[in-house]
GUMI-577513 format. One line per field, with one value per residue (C-alpha): residue number from 1; residue in one letter; x, y, z. Coordinates in Angstrom, 1 decimal. Example, Ala and Ser with C-alpha at 12.3 -4.5 7.8 and 13.67 -1.06 7.14 Angstrom:
2
resi (1  2)
resn (a  s)
xx (12.3  13.7)
yy (-4.5  -1.1)
zz (7.8  7.1)
***
This chain:
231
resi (1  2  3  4  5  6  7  8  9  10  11  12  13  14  15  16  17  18  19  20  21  22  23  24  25  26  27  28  29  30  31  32  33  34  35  36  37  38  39  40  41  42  43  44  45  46  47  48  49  50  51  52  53  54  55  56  57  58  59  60  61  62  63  64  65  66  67  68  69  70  71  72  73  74  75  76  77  78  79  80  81  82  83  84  85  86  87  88  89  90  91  92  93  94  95  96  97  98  99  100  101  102  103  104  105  106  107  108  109  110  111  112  113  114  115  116  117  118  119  120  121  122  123  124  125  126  127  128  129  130  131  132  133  134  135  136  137  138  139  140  141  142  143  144  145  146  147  148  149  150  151  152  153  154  155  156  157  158  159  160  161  162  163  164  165  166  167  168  169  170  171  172  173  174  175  176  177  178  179  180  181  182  183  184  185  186  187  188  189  190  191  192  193  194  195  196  197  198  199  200  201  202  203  204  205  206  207  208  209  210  211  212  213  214  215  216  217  218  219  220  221  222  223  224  225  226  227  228  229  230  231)
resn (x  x  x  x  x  x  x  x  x  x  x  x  x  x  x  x  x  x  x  x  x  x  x  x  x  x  x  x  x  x  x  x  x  x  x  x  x  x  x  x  x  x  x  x  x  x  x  x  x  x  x  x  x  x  x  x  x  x  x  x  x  x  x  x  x  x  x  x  x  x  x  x  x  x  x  x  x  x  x  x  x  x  x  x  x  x  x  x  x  x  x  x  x  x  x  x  x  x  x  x  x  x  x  x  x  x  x  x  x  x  x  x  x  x  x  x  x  x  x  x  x  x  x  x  x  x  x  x  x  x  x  x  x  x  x  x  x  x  x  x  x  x  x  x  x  x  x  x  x  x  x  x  x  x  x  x  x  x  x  x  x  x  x  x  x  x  x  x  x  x  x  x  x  x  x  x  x  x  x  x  x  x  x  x  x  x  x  x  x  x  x  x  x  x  x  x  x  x  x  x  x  x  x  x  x  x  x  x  x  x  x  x  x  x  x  x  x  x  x  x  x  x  x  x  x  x  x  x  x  x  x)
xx (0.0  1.1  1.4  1.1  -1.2  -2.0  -3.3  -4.0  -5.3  -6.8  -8.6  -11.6  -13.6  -16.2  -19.0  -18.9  -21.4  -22.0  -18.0  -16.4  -13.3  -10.8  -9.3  -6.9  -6.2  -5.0  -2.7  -0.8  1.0  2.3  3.6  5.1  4.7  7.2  7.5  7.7  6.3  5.6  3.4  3.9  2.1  0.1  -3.5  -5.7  -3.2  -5.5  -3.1  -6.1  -8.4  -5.5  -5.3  -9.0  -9.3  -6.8  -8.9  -12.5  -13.5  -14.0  -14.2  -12.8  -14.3  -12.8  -9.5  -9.1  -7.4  -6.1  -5.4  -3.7  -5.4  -9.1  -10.6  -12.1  -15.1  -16.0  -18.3  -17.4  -13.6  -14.4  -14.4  -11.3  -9.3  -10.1  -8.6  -5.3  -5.3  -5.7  -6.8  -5.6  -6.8  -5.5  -7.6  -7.1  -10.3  -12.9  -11.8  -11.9  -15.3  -15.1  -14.0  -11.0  -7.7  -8.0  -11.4  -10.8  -8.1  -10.2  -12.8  -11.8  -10.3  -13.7  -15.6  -13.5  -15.6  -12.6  -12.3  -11.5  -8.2  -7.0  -8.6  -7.0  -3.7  -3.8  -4.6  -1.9  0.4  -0.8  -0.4  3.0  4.3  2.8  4.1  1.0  1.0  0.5  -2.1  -4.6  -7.5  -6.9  -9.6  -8.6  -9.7  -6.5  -4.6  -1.9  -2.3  0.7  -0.7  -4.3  -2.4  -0.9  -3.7  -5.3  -2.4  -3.0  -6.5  -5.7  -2.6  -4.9  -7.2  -3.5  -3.1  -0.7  -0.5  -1.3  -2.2  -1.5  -3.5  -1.7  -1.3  1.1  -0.4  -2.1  1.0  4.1  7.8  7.9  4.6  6.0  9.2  7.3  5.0  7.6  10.2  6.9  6.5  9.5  9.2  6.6  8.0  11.4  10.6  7.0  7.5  4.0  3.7  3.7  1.8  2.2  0.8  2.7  2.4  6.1  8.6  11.0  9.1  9.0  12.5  13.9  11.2  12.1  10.2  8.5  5.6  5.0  1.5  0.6  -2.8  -3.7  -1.2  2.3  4.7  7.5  8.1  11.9  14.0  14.0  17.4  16.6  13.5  15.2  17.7)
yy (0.0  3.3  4.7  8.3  11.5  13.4  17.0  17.6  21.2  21.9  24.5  25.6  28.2  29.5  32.0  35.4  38.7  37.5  37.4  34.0  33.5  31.4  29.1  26.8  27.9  25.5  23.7  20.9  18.4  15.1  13.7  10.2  7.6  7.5  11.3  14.3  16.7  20.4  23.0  26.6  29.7  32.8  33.0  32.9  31.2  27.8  25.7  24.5  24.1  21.7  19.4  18.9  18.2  15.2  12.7  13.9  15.8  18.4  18.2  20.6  22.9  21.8  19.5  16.1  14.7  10.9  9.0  5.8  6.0  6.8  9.6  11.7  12.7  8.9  7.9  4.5  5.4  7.3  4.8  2.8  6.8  7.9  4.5  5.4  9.2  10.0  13.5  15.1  18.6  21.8  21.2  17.7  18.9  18.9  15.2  13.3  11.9  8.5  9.0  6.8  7.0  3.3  3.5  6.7  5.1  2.1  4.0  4.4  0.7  -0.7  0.8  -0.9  -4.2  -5.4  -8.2  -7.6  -8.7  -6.9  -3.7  -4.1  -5.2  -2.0  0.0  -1.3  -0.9  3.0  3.4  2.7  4.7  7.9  7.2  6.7  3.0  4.0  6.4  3.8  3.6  7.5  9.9  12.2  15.8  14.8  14.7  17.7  19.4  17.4  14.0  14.4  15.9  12.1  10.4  12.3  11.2  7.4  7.2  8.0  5.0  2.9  3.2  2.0  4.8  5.3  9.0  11.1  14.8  17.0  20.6  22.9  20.0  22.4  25.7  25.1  23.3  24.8  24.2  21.1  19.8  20.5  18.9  15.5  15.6  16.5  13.5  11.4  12.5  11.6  7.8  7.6  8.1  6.4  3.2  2.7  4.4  6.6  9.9  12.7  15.8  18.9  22.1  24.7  28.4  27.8  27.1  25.8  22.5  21.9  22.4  18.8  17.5  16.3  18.8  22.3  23.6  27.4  28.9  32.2  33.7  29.5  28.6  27.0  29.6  27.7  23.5  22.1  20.9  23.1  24.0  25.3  26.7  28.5  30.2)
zz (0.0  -0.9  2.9  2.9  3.1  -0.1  -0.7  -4.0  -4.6  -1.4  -0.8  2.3  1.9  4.8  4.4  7.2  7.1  3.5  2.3  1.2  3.6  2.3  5.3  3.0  -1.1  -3.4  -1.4  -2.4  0.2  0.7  3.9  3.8  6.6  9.2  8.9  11.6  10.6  12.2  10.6  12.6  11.3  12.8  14.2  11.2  8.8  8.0  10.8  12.7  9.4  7.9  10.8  11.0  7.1  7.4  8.7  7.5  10.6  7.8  3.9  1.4  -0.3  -3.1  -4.2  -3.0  0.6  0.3  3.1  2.1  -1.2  0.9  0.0  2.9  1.2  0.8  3.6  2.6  4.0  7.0  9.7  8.4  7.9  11.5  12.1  10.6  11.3  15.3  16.7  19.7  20.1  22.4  25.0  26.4  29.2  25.4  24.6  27.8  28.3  31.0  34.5  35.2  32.9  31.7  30.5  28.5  27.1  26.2  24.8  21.0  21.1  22.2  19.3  16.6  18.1  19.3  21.5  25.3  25.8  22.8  24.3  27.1  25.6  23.5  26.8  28.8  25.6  25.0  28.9  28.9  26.1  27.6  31.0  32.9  33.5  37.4  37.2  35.1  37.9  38.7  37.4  34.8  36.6  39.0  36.5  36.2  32.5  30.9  32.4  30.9  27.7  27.5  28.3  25.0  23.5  24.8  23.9  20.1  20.2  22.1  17.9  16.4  13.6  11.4  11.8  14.5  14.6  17.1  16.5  19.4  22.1  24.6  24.0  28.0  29.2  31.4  30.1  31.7  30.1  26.6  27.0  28.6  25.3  22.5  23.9  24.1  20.6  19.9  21.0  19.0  15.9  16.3  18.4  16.3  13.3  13.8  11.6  13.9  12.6  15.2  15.1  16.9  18.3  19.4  16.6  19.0  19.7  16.1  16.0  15.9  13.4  10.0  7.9  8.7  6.9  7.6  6.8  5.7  5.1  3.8  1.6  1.9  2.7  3.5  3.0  4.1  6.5  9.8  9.2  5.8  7.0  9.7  7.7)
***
């Protein structure tokens, strides 16, 4: 299978007081498996719009978004691409729904129809990559901001994607917080060869990725690596 994401002439338009807005305009991406990838940009410069589009949580207004050869706007697709692309969003407080850590984590696995002791064999494996093995039966309000940032993070490895996305994931966490997530991160990428996605306010997390994408005003500013990007 031909394991990657493809944009092809992307673009997202939304309608305000009567004006058409556009988000995203004619962009044109690929990101290969096994990738890290960071994508930094101002407020209002389509970051939050592209991350959302990846794995059909939005459609294009027009152009076409492939996800392992799926297209997005194929409801035939959908279930098997939010499969393959996780989600975790800025605020980890909007996507925790059950009260005790495991059972969030649990939560995504179990609605694949999954049998039990795979469940929980994914839980205990998502557990232990984000560090939170010993906090399983704790409930997630006592959770410090990094930990129930993790646990976001867990509940999407838990659903086995290929690529995970990462729309702002430190932007409510302290300098510790970050660096906890972005060597979690990391891990991830190098140990089981997931596709990290992050969206940044901070271009120094992004830093150490393979590739940055810079937005401006929604279209592809700048595309290399950071070094190049940088200079």
């Amino acid at each position: 299978m031909n394991e990657k994401i493809e944009l092809l002439n992307i673009t997202k338009t939304y309608k305000h007081a009567g004006s058409l807005i556009y988000a995203l305009n004619n962009i044109n991406l690929t990101i290969p498996r096994g990738q890290f990838v960071g994508i930094v940009g101002m407020n209002g410069s389509g970051k939050t719009t592209l991350a959302r589009l990846l794995n059909g949580l939005i459609l294009p207004s027009s152009g076409k978004i492939l996800v392992n050869g799926m297209d997005t706007t194929d409801l035939r697709y959908h279930k098997d691409i939010r499969c393959l692309v996780g989600m975790v969003f800025q605020n980890p407080d909007n996507q925790i729904i059950n009260p005790i850590v495991e059972e969030e984590v649990a939560f995504g696995a179990q609605n694949l129809h999954l049998s039990a002791s795979e469940v929980s064999q994914r839980v205990t494996w998502a557990l232990q990559v984000v560090g939170l093995t010993d906090l399983r039966h704790h409930a997630p309000h006592l959770l410090s901001g990094g930990q129930k940032q993790r646990l976001a993070v867990a509940a999407a490895l838990a659903m086995c994607p290929a690529y995970l996305v990462l729309d702002e994931p430190t932007s409510m966490l302290d300098q510790s917080g970050r660096h906890e997530l972005i060597l979690c991160l990391e891990e991830l990428r190098r140990e089981h060869g997931i596709t990290i996605i992050m969206i940044s306010h901070f271009i120094e997390e992004v830093a150490r990725a393979d590739r940055l994408i810079v937005l401006h005003q929604g279209t592809i500013h700048l595309d290399g690596p950071p070094w190049e990007v940088f200079s």
